[in-house]
MMTF fields as JSON, N, C-alpha, C and O atoms, coordinates in Angstrom:
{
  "mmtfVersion": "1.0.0",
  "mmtfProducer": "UNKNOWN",
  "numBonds": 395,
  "numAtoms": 396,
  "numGroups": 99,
  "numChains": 1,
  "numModels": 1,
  "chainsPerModel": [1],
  "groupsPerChain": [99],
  "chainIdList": ["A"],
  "bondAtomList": [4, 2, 8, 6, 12, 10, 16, 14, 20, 18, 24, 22, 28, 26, 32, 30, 36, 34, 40, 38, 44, 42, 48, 46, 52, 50, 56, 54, 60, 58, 64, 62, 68, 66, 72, 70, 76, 74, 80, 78, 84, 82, 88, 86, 92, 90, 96, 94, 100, 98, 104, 102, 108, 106, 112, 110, 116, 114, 120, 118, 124, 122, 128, 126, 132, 130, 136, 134, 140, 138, 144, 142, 148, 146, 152, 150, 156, 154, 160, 158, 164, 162, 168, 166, 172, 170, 176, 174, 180, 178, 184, 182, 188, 186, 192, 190, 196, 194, 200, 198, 204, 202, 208, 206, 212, 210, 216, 214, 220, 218, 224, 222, 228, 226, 232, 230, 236, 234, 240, 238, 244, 242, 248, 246, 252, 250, 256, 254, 260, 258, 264, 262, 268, 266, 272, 270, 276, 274, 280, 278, 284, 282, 288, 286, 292, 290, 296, 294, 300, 298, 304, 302, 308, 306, 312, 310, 316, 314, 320, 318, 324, 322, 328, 326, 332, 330, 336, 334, 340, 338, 344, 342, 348, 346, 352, 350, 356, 354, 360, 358, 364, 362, 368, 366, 372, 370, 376, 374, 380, 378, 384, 382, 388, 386, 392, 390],
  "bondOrderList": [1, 1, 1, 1, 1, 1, 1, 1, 1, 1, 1, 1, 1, 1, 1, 1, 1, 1, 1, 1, 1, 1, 1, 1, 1, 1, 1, 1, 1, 1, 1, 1, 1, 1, 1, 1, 1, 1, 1, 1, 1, 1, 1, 1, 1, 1, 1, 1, 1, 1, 1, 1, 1, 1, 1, 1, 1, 1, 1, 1, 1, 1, 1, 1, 1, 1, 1, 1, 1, 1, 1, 1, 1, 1, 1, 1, 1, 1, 1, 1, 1, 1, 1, 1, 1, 1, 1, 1, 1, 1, 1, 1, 1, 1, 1, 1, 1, 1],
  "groupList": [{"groupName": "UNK", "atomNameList": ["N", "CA", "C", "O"], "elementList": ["N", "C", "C", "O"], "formalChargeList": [0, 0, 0, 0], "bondAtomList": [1, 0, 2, 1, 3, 2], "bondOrderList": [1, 1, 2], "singleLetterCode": "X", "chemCompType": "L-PEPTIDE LINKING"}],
  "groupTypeList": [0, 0, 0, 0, 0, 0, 0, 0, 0, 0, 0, 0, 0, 0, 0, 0, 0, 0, 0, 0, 0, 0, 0, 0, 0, 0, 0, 0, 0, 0, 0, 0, 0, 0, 0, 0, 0, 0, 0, 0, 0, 0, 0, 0, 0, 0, 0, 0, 0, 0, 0, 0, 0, 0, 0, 0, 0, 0, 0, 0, 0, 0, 0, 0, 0, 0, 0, 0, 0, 0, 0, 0, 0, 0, 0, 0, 0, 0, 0, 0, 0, 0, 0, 0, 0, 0, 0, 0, 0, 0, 0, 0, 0, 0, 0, 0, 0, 0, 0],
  "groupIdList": [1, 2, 3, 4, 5, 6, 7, 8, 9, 10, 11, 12, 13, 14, 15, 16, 17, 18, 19, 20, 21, 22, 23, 24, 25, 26, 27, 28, 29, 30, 31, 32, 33, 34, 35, 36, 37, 38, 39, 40, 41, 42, 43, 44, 45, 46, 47, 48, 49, 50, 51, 52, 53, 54, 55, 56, 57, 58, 59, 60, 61, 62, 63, 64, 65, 66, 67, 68, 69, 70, 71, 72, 73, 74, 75, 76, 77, 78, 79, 80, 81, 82, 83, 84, 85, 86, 87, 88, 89, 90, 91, 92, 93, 94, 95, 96, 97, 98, 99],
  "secStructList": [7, 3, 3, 3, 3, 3, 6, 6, 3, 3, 3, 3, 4, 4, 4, 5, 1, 7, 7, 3, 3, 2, 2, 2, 2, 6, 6, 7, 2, 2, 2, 2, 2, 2, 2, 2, 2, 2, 2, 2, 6, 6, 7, 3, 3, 3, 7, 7, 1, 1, 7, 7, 7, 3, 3, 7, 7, 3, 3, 3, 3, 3, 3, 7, 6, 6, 1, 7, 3, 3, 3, 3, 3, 3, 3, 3, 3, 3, 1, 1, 7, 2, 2, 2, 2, 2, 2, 2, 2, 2, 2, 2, 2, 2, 2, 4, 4, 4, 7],
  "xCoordList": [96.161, 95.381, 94.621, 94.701, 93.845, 92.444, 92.709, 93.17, 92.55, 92.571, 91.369, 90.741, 90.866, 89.445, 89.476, 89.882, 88.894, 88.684, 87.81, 88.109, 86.709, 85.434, 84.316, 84.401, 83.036, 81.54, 81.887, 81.675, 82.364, 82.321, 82.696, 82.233, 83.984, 84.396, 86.444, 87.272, 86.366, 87.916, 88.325, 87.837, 89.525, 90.814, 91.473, 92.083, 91.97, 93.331, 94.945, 95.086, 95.858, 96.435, 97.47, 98.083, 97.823, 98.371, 98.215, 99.101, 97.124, 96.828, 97.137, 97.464, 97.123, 97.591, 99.374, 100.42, 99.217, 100.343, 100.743, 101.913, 99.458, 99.798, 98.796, 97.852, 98.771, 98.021, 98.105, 99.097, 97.427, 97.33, 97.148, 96.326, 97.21, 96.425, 95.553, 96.29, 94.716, 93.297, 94.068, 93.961, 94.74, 94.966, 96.073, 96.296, 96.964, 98.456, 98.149, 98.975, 96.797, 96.892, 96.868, 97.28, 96.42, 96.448, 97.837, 97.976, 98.804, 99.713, 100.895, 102.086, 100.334, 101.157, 100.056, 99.1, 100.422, 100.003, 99.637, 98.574, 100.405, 100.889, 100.205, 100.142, 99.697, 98.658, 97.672, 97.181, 96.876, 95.768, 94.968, 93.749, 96.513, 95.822, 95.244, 94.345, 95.911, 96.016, 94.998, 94.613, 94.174, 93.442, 92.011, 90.965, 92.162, 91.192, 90.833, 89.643, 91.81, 91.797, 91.32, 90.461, 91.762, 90.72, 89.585, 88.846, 89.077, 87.848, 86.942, 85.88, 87.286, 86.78, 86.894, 85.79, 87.514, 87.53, 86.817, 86.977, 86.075, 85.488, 86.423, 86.097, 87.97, 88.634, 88.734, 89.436, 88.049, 87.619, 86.383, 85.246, 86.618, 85.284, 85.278, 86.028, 84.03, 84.245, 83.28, 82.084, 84.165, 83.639, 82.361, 81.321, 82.814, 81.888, 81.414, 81.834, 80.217, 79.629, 79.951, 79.371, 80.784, 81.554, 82.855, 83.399, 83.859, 84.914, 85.976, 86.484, 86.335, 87.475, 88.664, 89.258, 88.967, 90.647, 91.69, 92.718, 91.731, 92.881, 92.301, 91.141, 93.122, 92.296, 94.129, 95.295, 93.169, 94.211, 94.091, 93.194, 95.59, 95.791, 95.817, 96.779, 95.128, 95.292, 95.366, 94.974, 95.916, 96.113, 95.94, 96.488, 94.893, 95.081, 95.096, 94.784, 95.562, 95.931, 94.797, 94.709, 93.488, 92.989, 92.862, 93.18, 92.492, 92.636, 91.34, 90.296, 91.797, 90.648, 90.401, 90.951, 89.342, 88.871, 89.973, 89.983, 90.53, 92.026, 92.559, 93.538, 93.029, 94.063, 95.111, 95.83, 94.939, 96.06, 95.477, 94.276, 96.498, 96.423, 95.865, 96.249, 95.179, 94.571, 95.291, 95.623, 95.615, 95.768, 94.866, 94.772, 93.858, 93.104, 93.463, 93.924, 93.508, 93.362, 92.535, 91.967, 92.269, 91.048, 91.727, 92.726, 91.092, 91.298, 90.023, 89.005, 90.648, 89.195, 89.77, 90.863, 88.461, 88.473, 87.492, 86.365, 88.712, 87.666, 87.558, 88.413, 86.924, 87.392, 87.589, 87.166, 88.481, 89.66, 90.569, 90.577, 91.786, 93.222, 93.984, 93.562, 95.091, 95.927, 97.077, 97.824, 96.803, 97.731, 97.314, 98.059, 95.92, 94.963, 95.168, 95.294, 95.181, 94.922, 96.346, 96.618, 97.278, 98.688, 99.136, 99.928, 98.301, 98.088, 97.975, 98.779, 96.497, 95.59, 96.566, 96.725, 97.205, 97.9, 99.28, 99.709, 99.702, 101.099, 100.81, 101.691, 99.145, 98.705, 99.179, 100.073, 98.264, 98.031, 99.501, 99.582, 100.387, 101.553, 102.505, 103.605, 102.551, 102.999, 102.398, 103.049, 100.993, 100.243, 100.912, 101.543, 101.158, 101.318, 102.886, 103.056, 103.905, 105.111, 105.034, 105.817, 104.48, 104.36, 103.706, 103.551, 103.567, 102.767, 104.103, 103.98],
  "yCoordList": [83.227, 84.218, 85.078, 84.985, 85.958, 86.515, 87.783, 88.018, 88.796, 90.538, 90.979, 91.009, 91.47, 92.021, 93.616, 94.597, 93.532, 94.91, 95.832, 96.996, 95.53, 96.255, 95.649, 94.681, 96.112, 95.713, 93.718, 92.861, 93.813, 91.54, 90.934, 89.952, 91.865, 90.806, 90.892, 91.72, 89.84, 89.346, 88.413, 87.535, 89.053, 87.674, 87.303, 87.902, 86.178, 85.321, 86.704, 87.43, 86.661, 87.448, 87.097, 88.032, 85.99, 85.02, 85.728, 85.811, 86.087, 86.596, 87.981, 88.225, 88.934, 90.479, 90.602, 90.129, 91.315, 91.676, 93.609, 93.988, 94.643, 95.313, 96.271, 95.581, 97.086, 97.727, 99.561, 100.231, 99.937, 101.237, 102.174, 101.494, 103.258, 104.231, 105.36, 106.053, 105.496, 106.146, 107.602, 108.163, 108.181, 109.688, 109.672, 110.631, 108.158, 108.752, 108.094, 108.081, 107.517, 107.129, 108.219, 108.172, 109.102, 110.555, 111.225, 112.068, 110.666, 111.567, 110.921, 111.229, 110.069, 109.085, 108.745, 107.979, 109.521, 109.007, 107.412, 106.963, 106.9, 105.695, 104.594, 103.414, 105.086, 104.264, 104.864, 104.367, 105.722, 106.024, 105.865, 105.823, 105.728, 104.266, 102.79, 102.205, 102.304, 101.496, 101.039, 99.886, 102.259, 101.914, 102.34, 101.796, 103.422, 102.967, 101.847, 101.64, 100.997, 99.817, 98.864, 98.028, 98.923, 97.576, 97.838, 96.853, 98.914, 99.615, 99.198, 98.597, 99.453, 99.055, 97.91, 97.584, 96.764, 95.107, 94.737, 93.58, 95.503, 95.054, 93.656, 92.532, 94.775, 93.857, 94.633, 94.053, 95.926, 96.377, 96.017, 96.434, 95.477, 95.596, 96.383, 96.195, 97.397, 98.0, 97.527, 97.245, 97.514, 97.287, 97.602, 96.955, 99.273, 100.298, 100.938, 100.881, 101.661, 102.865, 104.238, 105.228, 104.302, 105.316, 105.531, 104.447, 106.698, 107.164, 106.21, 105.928, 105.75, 104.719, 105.152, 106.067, 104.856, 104.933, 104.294, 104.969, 103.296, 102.182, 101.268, 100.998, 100.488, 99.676, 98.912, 99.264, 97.454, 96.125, 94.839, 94.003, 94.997, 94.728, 92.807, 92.44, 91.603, 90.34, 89.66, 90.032, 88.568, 87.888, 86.277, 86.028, 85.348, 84.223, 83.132, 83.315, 82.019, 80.738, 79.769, 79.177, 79.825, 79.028, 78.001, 78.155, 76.969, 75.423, 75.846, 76.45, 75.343, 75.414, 73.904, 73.01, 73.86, 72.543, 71.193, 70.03, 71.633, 70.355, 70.544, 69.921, 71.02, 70.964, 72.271, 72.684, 72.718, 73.817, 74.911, 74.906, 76.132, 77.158, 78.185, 78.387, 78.772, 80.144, 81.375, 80.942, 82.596, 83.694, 84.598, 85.336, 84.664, 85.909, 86.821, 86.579, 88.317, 89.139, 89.958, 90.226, 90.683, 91.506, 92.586, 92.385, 94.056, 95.38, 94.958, 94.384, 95.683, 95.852, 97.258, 97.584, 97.982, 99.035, 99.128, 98.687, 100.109, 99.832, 100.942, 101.636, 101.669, 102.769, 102.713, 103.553, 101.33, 101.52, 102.177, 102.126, 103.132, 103.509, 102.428, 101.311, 102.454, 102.02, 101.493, 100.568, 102.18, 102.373, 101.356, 100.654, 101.325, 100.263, 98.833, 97.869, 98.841, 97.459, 97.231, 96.33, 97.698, 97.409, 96.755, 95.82, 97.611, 96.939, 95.986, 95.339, 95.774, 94.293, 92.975, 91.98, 93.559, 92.075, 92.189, 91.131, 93.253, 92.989, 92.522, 91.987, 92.522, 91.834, 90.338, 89.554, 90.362, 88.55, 87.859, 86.657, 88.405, 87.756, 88.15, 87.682, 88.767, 88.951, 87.634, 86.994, 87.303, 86.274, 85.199, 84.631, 84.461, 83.698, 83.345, 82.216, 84.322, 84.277, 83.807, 82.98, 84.174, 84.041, 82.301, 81.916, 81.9, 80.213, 79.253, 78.031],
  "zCoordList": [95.666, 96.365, 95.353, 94.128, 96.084, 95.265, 95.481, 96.598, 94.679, 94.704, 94.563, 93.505, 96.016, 95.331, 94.833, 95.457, 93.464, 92.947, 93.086, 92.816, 93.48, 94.393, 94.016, 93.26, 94.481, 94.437, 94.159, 93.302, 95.18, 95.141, 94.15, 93.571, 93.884, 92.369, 92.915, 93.297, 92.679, 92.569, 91.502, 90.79, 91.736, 90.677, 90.926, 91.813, 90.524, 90.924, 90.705, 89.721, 91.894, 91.565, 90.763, 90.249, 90.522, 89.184, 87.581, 86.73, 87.512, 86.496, 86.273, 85.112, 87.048, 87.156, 86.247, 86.692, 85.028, 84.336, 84.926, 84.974, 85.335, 85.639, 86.683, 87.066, 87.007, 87.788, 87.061, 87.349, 86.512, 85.53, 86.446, 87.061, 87.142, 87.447, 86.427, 85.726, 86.347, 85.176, 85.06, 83.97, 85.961, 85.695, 84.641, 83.902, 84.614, 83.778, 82.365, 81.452, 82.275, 80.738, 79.829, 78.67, 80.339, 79.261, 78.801, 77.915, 79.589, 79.796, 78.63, 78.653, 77.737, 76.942, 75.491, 75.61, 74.028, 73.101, 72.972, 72.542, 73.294, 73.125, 74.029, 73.685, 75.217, 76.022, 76.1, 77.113, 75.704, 74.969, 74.065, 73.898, 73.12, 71.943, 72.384, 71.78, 73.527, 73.865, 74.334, 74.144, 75.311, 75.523, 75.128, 75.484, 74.319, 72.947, 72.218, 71.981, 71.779, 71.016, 72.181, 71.902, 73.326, 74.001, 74.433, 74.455, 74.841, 75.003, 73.476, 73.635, 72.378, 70.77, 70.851, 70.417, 71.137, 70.943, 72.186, 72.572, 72.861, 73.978, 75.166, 75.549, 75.431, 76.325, 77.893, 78.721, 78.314, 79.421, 80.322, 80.106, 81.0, 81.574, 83.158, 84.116, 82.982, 84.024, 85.221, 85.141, 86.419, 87.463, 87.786, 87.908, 87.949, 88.836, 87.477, 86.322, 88.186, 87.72, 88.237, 87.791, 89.086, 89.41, 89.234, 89.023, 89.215, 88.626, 88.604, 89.69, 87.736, 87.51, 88.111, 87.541, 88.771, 89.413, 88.795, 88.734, 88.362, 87.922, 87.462, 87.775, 86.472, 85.49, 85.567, 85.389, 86.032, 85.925, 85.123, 85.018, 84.469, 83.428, 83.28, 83.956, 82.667, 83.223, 82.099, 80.993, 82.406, 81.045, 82.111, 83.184, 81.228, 81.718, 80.375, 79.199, 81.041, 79.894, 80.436, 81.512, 78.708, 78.473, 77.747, 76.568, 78.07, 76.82, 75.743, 75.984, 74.633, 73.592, 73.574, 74.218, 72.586, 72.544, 72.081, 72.484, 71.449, 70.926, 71.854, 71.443, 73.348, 74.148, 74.153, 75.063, 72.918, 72.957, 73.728, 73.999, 74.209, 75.021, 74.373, 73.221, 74.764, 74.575, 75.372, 76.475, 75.242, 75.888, 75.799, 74.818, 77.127, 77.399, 77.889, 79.004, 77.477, 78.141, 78.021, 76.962, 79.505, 80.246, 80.893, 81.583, 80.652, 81.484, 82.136, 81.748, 83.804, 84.505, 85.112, 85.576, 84.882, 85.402, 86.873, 87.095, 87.982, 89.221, 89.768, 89.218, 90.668, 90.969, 92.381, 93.175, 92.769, 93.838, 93.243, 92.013, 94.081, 93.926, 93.29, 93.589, 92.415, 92.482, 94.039, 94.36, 94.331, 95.825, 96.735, 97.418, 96.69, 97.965, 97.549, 98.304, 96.282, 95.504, 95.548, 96.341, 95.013, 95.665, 97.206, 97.326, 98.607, 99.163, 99.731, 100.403, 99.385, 99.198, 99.146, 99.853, 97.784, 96.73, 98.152, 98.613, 98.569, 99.448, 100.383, 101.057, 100.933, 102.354, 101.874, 102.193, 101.078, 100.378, 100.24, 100.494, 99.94, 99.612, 100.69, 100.396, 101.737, 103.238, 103.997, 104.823, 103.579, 104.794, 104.15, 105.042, 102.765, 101.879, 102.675, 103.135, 102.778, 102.961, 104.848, 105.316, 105.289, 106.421, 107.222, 108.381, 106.343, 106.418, 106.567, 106.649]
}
């Protein structure tokens, strides 16, 4: 199943390692750095042009050219809630369970 994060963009929810809310990164040296340093390696990409709410955290497994695995990861910042997008993903995996 697919999580949409806003303005017509979704992801596999396979890939989701976390779901951030934007207000508590301040509240921690330590993920501030954090997300300084991926913001500088260009590993955010933001959704919207309006106020970021939560920024979700993804990691997917790509093949390189010899066959071996790659690990990507991507912040996306959206300015859905944390809370809605929580949601969303509990609709998706309520309908999933329900088949």
């Amino acid at each position: 199943m697919f999580l949409h994060l806003g303005k017509n963009f979704v992801i596999p929810i396979k890939d989701i390692i976390a779901i951030v809310d934007a207000e508590t990164i301040n509240r921690s040296d330590d993920t501030k750095n954090f997300f300084k340093i991926a913001e500088e390696e260009e590993f955010v990409y933001k959704i919207s042009d309006e106020d970021i709410k939560s920024y979700i955290i993804t990691e997917k497994v790509i093949k390189d050219k010899k066959g071996g695995k790659i690990r990507k990861s991507i912040m996306y910042g959206s300015n859905i809630s944390t809370i809605t997008l929580y949601k969303r993903a509990k609709m998706n995996n309520d309908f999933l369970c329900s088949l």
